[in-house]
N, C-alpha and C positions, 0 to 999 in steps of 0.2 A: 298301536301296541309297539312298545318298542324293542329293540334287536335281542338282549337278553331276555325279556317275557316270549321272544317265539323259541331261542333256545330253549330256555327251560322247560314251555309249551313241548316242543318235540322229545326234551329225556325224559321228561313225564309219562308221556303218549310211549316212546320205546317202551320205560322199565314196565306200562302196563302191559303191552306186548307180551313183552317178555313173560311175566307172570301167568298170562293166559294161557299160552305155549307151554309151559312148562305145569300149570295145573293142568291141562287138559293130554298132556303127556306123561301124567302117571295114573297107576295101574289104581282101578275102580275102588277098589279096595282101599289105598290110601287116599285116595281123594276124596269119598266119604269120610274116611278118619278126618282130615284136614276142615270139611265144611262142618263135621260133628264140633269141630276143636272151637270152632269160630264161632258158632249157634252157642255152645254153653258159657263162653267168653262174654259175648253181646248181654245174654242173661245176667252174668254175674257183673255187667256193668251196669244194668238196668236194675239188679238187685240194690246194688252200690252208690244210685244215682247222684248221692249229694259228694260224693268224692268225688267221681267220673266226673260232675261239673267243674269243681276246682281243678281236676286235674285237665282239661282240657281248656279251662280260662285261663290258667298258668302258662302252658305250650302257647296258646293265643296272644296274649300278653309281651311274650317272650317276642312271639314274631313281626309283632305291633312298634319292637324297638328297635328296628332291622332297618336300615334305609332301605328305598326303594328299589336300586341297584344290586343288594345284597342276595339277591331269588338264589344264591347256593345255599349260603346259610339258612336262608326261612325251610327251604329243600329240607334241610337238616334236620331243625327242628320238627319240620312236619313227622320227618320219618322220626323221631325221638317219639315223640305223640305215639302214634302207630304202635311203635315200638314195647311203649309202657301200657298200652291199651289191651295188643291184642299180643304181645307176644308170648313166648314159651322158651322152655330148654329146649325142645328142636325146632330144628329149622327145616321147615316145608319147601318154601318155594326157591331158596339159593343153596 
């Protein structure tokens, strides 16, 4: 493996730190809200399924043109993915 795949390896591993920490640091109440947010999300992608594919072969695609070197930008992309998947007007975890 080489030196930027164990960087990236470890900001990966923090930001998921991170997110753990900071889900399991708020109050019971929101964090229900937040897994309710995600379960009806997942549904409506599974309702969705023939876009959900395109839209995740596009992201895929996209990272597929990155050279090998580039693990910020694929970084990027993943989180764009992520982002168009599962996001919202608010923001839970930052």
């Amino acid at each position: 493996m080489s030196k930027s795949n164990y960087i990236g390896l470890i900001i990966l591993g923090a930001a998921a730190t991170v997110a753990a920490l900071k889900f399991y640091s708020m109050p019971e109440e929101e964090r229900n809200e937040f897994v309710d947010h995600l379960k009806n999300r997942a549904h409506d992608l599974l309702d969705d399924a023939e876009n959900t594919f395109d839209k995740v072969n596009h992201y895929f695609a996209e990272i597929d043109t990155k050279q090998r070197h580039e693990w910020v930008d694929k970084l990027f992309i993943a989180k764009r993915l992520v982002t168009d998947l599962f996001g919202s007007e608010r923001r839970y975890l930052i």
